[in-house]
C-alpha positions as CSV (number, residue, x, y, z in Angstrom):
1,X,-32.5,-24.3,-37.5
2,X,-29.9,-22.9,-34.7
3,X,-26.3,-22.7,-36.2
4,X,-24.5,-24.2,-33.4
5,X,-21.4,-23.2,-34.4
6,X,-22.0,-19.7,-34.3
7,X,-23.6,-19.8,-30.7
8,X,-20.7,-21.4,-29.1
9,X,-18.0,-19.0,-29.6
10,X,-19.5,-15.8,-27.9
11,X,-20.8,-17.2,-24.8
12,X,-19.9,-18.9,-21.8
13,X,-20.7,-22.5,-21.1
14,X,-23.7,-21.9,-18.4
15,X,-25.0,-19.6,-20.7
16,X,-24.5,-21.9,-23.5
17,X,-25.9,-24.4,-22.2
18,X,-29.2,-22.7,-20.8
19,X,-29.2,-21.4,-24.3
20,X,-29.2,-24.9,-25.9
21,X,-31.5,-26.1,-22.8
22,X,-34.4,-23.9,-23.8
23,X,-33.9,-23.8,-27.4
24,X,-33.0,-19.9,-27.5
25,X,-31.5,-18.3,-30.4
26,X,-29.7,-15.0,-29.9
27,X,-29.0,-13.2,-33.2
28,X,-29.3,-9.7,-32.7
29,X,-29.4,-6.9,-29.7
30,X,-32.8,-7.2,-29.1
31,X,-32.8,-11.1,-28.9
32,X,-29.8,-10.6,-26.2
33,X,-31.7,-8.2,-24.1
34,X,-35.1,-9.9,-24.1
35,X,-33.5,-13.1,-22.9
36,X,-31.4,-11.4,-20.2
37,X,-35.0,-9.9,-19.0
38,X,-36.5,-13.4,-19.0
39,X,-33.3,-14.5,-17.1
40,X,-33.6,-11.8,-14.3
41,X,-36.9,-12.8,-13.7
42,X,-36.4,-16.2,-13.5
43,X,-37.8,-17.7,-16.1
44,X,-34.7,-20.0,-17.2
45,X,-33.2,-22.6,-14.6
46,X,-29.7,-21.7,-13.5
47,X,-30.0,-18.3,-15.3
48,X,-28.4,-15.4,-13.0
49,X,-27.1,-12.1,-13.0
50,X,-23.9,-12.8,-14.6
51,X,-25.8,-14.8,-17.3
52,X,-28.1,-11.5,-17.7
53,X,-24.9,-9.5,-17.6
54,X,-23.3,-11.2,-20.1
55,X,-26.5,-11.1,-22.5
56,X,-26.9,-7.4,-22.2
57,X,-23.1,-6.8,-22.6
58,X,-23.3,-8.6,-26.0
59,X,-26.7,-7.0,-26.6
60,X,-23.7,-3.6,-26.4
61,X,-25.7,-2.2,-23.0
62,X,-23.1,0.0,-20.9
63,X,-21.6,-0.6,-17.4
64,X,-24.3,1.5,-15.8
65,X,-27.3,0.0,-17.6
66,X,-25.9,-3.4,-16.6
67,X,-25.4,-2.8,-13.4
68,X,-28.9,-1.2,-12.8
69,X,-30.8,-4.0,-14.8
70,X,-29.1,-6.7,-13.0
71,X,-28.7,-5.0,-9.0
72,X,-25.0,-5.8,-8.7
73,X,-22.6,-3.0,-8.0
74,X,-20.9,-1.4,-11.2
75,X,-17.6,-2.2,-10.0
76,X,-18.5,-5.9,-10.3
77,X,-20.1,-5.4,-13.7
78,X,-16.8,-3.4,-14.9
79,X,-14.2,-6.3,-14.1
80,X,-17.0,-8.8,-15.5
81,X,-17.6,-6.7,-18.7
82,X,-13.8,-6.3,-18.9
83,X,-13.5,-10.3,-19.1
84,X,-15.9,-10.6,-21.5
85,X,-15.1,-8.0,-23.5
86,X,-11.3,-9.8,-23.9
87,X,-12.4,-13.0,-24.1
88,X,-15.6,-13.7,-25.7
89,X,-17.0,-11.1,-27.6
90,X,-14.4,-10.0,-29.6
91,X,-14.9,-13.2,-31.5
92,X,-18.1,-11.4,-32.4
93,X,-16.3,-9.2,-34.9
């Protein structure tokens, strides 16, 4: 059973929603960074890079990492990670 509350804080609401679309549970790092492959290779309808970003910034994956997984240019991937890291996932803790 998905605990819905849980899933809604952290993320945004595309990625909630392709979450909830495709019944995808992320509870862990590894969950996080298997779904943001699967995004990034197109597996998931209106899954994108910043969807992918966001999964492997929760998953705890650096700037770099990000930005080589994903093909966008680390300064991109800093201001996004910089956003996310303010507003979302410090709920996580």
């Amino acid at each position: 059973m998905i605990n819905y509350d849980y899933l809604w804080k952290p993320w945004t609401v595309r990625t909630y929603n392709v979450l909830m679309r495709n019944r995808l549970s992320v509870w862990n790092a590894e969950d996080a960074v298997s779904v943001a492959d699967a995004v990034m290779l197109g597996y998931y309808r209106n899954g994108g890079k910043k969807m992918a970003a966001e999964l492997y910034r929760a998953a705890g994956l650096g700037v770099y990492e990000i930005a080589r997984r994903t093909g966008k240019t680390v300064e991109d991937i800093r201001n996004l990670c910089e956003w996310l890291d303010l507003s979302l996932h410090e709920s996580l803790t």
